[in-house]
C-alpha positions in Angstrom: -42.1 -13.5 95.2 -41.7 -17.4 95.8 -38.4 -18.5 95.5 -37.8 -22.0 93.6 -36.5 -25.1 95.9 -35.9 -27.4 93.3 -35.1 -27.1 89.4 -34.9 -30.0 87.2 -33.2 -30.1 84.0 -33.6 -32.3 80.7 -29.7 -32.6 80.1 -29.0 -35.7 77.8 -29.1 -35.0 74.9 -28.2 -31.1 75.1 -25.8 -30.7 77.7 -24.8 -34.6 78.0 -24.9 -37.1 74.5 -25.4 -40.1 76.5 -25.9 -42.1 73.7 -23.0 -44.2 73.5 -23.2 -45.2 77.4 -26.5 -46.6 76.6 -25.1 -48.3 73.4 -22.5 -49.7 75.5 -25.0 -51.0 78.4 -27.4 -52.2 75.9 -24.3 -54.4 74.1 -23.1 -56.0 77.3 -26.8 -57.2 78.5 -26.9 -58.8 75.1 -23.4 -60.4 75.1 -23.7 -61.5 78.8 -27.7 -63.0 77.8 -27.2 -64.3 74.3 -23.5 -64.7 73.6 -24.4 -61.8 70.8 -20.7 -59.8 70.1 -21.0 -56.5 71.5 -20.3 -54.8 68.2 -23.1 -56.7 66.2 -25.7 -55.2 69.2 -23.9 -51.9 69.4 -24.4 -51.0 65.7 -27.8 -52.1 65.8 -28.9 -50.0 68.5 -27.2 -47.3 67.4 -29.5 -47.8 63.8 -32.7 -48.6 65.4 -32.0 -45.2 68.0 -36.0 -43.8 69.0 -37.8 -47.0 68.7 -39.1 -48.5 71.7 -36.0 -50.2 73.6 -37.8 -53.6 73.8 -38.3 -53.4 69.9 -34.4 -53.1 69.4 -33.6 -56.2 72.1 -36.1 -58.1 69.5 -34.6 -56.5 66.6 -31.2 -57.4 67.7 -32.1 -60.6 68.8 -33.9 -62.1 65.7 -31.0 -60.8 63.7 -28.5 -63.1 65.9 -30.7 -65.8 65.0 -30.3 -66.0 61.1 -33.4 -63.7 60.2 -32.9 -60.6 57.8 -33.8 -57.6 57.9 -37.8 -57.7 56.2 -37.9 -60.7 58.5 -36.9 -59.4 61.6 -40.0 -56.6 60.6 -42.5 -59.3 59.5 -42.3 -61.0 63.0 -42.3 -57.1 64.5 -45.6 -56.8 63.1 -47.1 -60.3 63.7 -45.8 -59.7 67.2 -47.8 -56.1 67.8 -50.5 -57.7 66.2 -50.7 -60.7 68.9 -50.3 -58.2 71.6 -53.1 -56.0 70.1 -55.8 -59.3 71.0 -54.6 -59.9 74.3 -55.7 -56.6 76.0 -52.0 -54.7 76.4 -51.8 -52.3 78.8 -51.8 -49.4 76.4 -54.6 -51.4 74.4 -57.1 -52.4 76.4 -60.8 -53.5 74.4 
């Protein structure tokens, strides 16, 4: 029988809820870039958790900026939608 040399486990999330170190690195890259209060970015993050991580810097971001909530989609969606004509990586015509 082969022995194994190497096992790798999937920990965070079991074992490890890494959640709020990520919360807390998120929230200092937006206070150090954009002057954003860390609490403002934390919360968000922490409500927008699963989405793609560049979706919640935008999310965050356009909400710093004045723009509510259904605004903050709309511009989401116009944004995938320019991406979608310019032959993305994942979306190549």
């Amino acid at each position: 029988m082969k022995t194994l040399g190497l096992l790798i486990f999937d920990m965070d999330g079991t074992l490890i809820d890494s959640m709020e170190l990520h919360a807390q690195v998120f929230s200092q890259i937006l206070y150090e870039r954009f002057d954003i209060p860390v609490e403002v970015s934390k919360t968000e993050y922490l409500k927008t958790a699963g989405k793609p991580l560049d979706e919640q810097f935008k999310h965050v971001i356009l909400l710093a900026k004045g723009f509510n909530s259904f605004e903050v989609d709309e511009r989401r969606r116009e944004g995938r939608r320019e991406e979608e004509g310019k032959g993305h990586i994942l979306n190549i015509k």
